[in-house]
N, CA, C and O of each residue as an XYZ file, in Angstrom:
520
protein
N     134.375   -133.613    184.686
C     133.842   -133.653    183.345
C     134.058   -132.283    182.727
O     133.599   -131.354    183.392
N     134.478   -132.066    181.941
C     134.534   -130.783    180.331
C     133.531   -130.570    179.907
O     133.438   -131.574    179.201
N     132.590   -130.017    179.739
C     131.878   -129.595    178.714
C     131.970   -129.157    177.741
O     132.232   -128.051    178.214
N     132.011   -128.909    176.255
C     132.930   -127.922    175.280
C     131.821   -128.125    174.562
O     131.314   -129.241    174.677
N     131.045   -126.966    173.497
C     130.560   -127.017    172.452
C     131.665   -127.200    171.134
O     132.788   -126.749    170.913
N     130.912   -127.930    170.534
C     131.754   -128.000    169.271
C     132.085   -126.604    168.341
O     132.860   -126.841    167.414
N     131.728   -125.513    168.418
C     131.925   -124.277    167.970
C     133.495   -123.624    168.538
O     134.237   -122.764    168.063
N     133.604   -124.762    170.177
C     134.697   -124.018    170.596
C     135.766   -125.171    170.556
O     136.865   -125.101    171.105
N     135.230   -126.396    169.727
C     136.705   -127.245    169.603
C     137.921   -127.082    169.024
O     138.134   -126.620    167.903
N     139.201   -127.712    170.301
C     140.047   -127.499    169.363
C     140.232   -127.847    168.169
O     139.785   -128.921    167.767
N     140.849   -127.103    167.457
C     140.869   -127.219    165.843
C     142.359   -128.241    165.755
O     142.251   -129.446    165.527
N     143.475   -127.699    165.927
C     144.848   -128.266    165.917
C     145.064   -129.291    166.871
O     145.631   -129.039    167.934
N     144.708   -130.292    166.616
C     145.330   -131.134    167.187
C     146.090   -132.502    166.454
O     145.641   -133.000    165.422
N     147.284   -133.013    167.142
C     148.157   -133.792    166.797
C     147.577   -134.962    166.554
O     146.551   -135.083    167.223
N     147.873   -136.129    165.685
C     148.026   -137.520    166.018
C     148.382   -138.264    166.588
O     148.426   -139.208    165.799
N     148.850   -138.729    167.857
C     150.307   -139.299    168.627
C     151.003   -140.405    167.506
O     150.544   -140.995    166.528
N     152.222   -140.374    168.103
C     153.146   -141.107    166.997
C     152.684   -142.606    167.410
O     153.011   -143.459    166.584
N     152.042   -143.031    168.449
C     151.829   -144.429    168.417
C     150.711   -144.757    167.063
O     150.667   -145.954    166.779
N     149.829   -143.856    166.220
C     148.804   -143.819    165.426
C     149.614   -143.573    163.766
O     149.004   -143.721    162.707
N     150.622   -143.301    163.838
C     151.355   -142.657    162.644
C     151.786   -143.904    161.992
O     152.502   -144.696    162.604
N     151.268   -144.198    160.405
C     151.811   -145.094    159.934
C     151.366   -147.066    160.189
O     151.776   -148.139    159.746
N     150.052   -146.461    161.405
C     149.388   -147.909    161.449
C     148.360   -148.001    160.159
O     147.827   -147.180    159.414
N     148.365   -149.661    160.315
C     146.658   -149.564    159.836
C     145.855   -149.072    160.367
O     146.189   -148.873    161.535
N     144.837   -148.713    160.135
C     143.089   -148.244    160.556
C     142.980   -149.463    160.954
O     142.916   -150.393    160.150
N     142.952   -149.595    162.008
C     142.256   -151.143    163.040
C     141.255   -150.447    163.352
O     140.211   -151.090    163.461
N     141.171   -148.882    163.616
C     139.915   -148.406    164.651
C     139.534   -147.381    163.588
O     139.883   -146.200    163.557
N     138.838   -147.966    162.812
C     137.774   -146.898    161.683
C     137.159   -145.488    162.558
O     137.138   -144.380    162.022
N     136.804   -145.662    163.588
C     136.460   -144.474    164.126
C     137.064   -143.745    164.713
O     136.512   -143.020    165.540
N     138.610   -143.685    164.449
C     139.106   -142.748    165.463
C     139.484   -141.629    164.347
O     139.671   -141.900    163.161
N     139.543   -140.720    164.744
C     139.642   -139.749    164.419
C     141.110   -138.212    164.752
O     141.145   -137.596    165.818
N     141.843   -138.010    163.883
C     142.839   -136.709    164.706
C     142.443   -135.645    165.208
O     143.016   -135.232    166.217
N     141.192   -134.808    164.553
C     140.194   -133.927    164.851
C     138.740   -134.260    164.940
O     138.153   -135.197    164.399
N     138.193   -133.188    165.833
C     137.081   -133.695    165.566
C     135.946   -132.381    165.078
O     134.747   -132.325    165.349
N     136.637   -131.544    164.410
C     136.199   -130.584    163.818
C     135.136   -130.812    163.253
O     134.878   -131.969    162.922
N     134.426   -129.979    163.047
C     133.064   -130.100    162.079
C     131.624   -130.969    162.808
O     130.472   -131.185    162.434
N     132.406   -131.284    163.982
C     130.998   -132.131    164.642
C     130.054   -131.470    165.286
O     130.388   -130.456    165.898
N     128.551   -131.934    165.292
C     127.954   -131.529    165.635
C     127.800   -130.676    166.979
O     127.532   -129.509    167.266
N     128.149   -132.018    167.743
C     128.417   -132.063    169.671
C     129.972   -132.336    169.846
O     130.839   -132.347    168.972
N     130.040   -132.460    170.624
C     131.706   -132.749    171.039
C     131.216   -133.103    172.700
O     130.327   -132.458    173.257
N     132.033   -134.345    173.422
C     132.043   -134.467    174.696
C     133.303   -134.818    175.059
O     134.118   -135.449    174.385
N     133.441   -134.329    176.287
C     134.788   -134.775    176.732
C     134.921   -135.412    178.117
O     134.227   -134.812    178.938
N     135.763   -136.688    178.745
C     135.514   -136.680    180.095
C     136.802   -137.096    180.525
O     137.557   -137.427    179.611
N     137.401   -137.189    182.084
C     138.455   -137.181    182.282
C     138.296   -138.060    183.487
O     137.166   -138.209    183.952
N     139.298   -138.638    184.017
C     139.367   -139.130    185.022
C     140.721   -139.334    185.162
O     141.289   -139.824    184.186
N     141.618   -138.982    186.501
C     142.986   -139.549    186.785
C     143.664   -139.005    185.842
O     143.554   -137.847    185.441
N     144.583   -140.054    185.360
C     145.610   -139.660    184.027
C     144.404   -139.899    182.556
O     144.890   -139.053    181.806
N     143.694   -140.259    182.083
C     142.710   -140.995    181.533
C     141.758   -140.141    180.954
O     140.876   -139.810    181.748
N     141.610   -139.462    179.289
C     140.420   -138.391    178.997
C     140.423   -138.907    177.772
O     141.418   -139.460    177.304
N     139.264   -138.768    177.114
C     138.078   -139.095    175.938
C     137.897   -137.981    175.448
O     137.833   -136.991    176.176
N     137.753   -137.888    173.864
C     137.041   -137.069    173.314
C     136.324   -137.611    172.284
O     136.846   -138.193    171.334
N     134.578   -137.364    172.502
C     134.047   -138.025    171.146
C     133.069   -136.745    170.184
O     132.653   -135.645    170.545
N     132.983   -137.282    169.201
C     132.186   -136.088    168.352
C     131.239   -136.898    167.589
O     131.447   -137.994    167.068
N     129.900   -136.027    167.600
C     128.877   -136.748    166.983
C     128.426   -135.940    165.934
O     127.999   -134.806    166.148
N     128.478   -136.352    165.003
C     127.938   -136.048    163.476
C     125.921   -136.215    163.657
O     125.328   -137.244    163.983
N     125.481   -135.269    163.424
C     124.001   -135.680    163.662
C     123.011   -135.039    161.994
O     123.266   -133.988    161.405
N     122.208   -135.788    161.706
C     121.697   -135.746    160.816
C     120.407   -134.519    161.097
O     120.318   -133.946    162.183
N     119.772   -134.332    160.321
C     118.459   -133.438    160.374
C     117.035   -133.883    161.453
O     116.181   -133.066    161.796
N     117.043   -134.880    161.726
C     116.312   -135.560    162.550
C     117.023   -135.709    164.053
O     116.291   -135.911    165.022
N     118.275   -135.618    164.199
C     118.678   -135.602    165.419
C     119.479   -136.895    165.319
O     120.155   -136.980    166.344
N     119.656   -137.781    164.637
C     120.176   -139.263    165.036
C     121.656   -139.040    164.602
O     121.971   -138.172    163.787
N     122.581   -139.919    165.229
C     123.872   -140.037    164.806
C     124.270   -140.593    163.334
O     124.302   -141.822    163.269
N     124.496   -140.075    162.458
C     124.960   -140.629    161.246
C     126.526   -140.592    161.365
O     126.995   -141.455    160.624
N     127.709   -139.745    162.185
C     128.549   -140.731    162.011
C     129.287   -140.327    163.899
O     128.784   -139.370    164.487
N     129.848   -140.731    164.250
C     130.955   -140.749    164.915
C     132.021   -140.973    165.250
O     132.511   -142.077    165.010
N     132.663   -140.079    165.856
C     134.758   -140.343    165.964
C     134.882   -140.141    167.442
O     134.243   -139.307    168.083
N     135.708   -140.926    167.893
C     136.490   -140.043    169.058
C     137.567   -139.666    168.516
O     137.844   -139.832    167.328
N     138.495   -138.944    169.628
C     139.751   -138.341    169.449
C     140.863   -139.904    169.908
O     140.444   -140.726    170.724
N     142.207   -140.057    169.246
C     143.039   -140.634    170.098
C     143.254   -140.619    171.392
O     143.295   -139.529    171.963
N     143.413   -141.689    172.033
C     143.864   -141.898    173.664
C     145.167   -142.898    173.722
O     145.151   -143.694    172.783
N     145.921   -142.997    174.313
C     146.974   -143.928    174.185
C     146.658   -145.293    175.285
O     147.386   -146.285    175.256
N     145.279   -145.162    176.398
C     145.321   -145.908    176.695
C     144.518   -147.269    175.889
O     143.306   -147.069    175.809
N     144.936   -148.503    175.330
C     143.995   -149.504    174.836
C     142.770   -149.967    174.994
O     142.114   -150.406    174.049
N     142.257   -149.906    176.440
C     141.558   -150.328    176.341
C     139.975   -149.210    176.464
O     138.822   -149.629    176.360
N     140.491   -147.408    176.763
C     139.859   -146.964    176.790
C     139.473   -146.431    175.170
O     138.494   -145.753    174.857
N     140.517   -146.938    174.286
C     140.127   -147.147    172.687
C     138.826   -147.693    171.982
O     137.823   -147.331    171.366
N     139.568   -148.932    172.528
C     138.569   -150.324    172.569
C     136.718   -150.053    172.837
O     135.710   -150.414    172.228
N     136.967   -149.276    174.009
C     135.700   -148.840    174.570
C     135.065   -148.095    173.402
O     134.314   -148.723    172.655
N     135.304   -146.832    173.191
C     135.774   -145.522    172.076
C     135.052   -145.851    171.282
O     133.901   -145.453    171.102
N     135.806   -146.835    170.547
C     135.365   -147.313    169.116
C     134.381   -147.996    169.145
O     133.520   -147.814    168.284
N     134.172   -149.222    170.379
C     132.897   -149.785    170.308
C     131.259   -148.787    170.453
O     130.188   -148.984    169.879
N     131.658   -147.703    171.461
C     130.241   -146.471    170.963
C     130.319   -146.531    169.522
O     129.498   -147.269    168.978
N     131.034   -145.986    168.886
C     131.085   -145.483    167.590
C     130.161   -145.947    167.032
O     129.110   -145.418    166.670
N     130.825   -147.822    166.864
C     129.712   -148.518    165.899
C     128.943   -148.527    166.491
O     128.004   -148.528    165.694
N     128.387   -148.540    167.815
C     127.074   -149.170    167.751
C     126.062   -147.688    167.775
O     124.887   -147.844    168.110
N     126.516   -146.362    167.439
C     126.218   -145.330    167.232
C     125.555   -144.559    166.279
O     124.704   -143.687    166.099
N     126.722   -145.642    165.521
C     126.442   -145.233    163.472
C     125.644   -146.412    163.081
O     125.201   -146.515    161.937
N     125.392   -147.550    164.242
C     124.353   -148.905    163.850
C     122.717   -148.263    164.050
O     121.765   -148.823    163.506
N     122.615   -147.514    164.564
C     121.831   -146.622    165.281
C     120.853   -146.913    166.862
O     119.692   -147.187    167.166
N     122.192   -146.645    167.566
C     121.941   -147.003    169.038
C     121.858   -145.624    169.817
O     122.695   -144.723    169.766
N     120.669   -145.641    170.557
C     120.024   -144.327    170.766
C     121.623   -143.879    172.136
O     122.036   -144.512    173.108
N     121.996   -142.757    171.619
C     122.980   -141.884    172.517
C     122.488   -141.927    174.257
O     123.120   -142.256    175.261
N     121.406   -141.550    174.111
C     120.818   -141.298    175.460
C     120.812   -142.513    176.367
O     120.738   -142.354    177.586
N     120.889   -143.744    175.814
C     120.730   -144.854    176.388
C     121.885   -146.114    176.638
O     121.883   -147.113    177.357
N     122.846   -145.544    175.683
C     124.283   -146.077    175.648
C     125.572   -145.680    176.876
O     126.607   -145.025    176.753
N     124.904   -146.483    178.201
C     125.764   -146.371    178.879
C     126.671   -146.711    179.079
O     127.315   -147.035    178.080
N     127.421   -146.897    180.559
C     128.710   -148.127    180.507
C     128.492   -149.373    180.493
O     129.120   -150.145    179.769
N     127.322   -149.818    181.512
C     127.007   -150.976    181.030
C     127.121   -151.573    179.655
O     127.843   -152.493    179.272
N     126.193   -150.798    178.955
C     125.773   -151.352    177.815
C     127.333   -151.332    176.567
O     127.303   -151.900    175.475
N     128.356   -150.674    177.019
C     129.349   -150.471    176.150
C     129.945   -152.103    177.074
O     129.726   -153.136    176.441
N     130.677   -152.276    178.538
C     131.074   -153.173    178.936
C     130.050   -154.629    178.110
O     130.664   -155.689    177.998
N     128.944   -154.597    177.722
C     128.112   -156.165    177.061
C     128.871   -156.135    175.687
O     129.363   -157.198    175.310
N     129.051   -154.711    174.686
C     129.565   -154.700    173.695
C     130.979   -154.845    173.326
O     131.400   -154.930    172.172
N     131.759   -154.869    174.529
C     133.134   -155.569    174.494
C     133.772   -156.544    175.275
O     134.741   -156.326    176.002
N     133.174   -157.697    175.104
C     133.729   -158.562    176.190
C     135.069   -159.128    176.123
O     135.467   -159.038    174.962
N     135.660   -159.502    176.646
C     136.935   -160.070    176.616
C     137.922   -159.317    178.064
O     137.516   -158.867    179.135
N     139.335   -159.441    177.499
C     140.257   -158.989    178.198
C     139.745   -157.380    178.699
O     140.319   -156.975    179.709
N     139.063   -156.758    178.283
C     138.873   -155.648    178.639
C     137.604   -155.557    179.731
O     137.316   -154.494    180.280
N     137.003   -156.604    179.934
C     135.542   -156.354    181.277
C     136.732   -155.784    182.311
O     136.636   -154.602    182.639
N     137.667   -156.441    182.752
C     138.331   -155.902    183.849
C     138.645   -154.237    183.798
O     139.275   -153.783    184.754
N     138.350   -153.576    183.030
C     138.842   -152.362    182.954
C     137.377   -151.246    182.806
O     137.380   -150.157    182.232
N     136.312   -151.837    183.435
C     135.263   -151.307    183.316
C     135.109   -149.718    183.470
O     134.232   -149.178    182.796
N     135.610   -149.227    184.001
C     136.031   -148.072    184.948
C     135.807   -146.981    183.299
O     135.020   -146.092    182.974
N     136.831   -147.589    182.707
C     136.852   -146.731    181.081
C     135.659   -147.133    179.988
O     135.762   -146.814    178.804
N     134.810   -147.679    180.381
C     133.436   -147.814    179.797
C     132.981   -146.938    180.132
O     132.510   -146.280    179.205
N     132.784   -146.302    181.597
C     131.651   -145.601    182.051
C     132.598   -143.962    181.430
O     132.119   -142.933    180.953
N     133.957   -144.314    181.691
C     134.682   -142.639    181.164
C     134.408   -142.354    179.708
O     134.641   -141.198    179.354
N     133.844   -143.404    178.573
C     133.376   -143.023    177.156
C     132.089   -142.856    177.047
O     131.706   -142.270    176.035
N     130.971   -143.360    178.138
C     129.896   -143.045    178.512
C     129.638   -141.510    178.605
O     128.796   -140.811    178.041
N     130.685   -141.184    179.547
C     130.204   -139.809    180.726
C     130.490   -138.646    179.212
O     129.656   -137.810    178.865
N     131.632   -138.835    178.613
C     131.907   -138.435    177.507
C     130.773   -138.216    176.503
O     130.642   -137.089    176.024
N     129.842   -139.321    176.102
C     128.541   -139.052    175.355
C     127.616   -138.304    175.795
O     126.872   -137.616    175.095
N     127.600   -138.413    177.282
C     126.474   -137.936    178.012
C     126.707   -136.204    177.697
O     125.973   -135.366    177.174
N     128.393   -136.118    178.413
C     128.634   -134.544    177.983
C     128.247   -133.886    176.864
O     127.536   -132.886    176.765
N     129.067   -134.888    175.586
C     127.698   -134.154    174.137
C     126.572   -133.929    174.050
O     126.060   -133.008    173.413
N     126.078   -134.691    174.637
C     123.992   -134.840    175.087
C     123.739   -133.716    175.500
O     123.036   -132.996    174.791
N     124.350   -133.112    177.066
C     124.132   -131.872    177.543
C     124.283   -130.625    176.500
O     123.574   -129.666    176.806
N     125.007   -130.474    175.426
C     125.408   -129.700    174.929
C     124.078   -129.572    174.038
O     124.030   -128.438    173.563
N     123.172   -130.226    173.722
C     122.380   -130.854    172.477
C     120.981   -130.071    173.540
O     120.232   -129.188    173.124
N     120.938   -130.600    174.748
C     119.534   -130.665    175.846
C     118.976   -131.820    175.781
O     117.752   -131.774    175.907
N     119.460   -132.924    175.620
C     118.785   -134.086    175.797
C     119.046   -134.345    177.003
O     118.587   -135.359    177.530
């Protein structure tokens, strides 16, 4: 796992060309994630996440992005925190489980990258002291 405060995120970073010129299918993804509150990052294997949480004056998520990943279904995962983030689903409690109930389909088999967008939130959390 990475830890990074958002004070020390990278600033420059690319889009990959698989993202260049699509539609927005995934409203929450994001090229940077500058300006966020927290920033988490987690890695596993070939396989790393980056998400950033926008937090309001009270502490709650008003918006979130991750960074691009090229793998699909650890997208899929990604984006499903997002919304249910900005729906206002408490951070602290949004594990893998609870991301694997929020995407069912072709992707339960790939559970493994639920818990890697999890560990990812959790890392922002630490950064916060929750």
């Amino acid at each position: 796992m990475n830890l990074q405060p958002a004070e020390a995120a990278r600033l420059a970073e690319v889009v990959p060309s698989w993202r260049r010129g699509l539609p927005s299918v995934e409203p929450h993804c994001a090229g940077s994630l500058h300006g966020a509150t927290l920033t988490g990052e987690a890695s596993r294997r070939q396989l790393s996440v980056r998400i950033g949480l926008w937090l309001d004056e009270a502490g709650w998520v008003r918006q979130a992005r991750w960074r691009p990943v090229e793998d699909p279904t650890l997208r899929g995962y990604a984006e499903a925190a997002c919304k249910l983030l900005e729906s206002g689903a408490d951070p602290a409690r949004l594990d893998g489980e609870a991301l694997r109930h929020a995407v069912p389909g072709p992707m339960a088999g790939h559970g493994d990258r639920a818990d890697l967008v999890a560990c990812a939130l959790q890392a922002a959390l630490l950064l916060r002291g929750s």
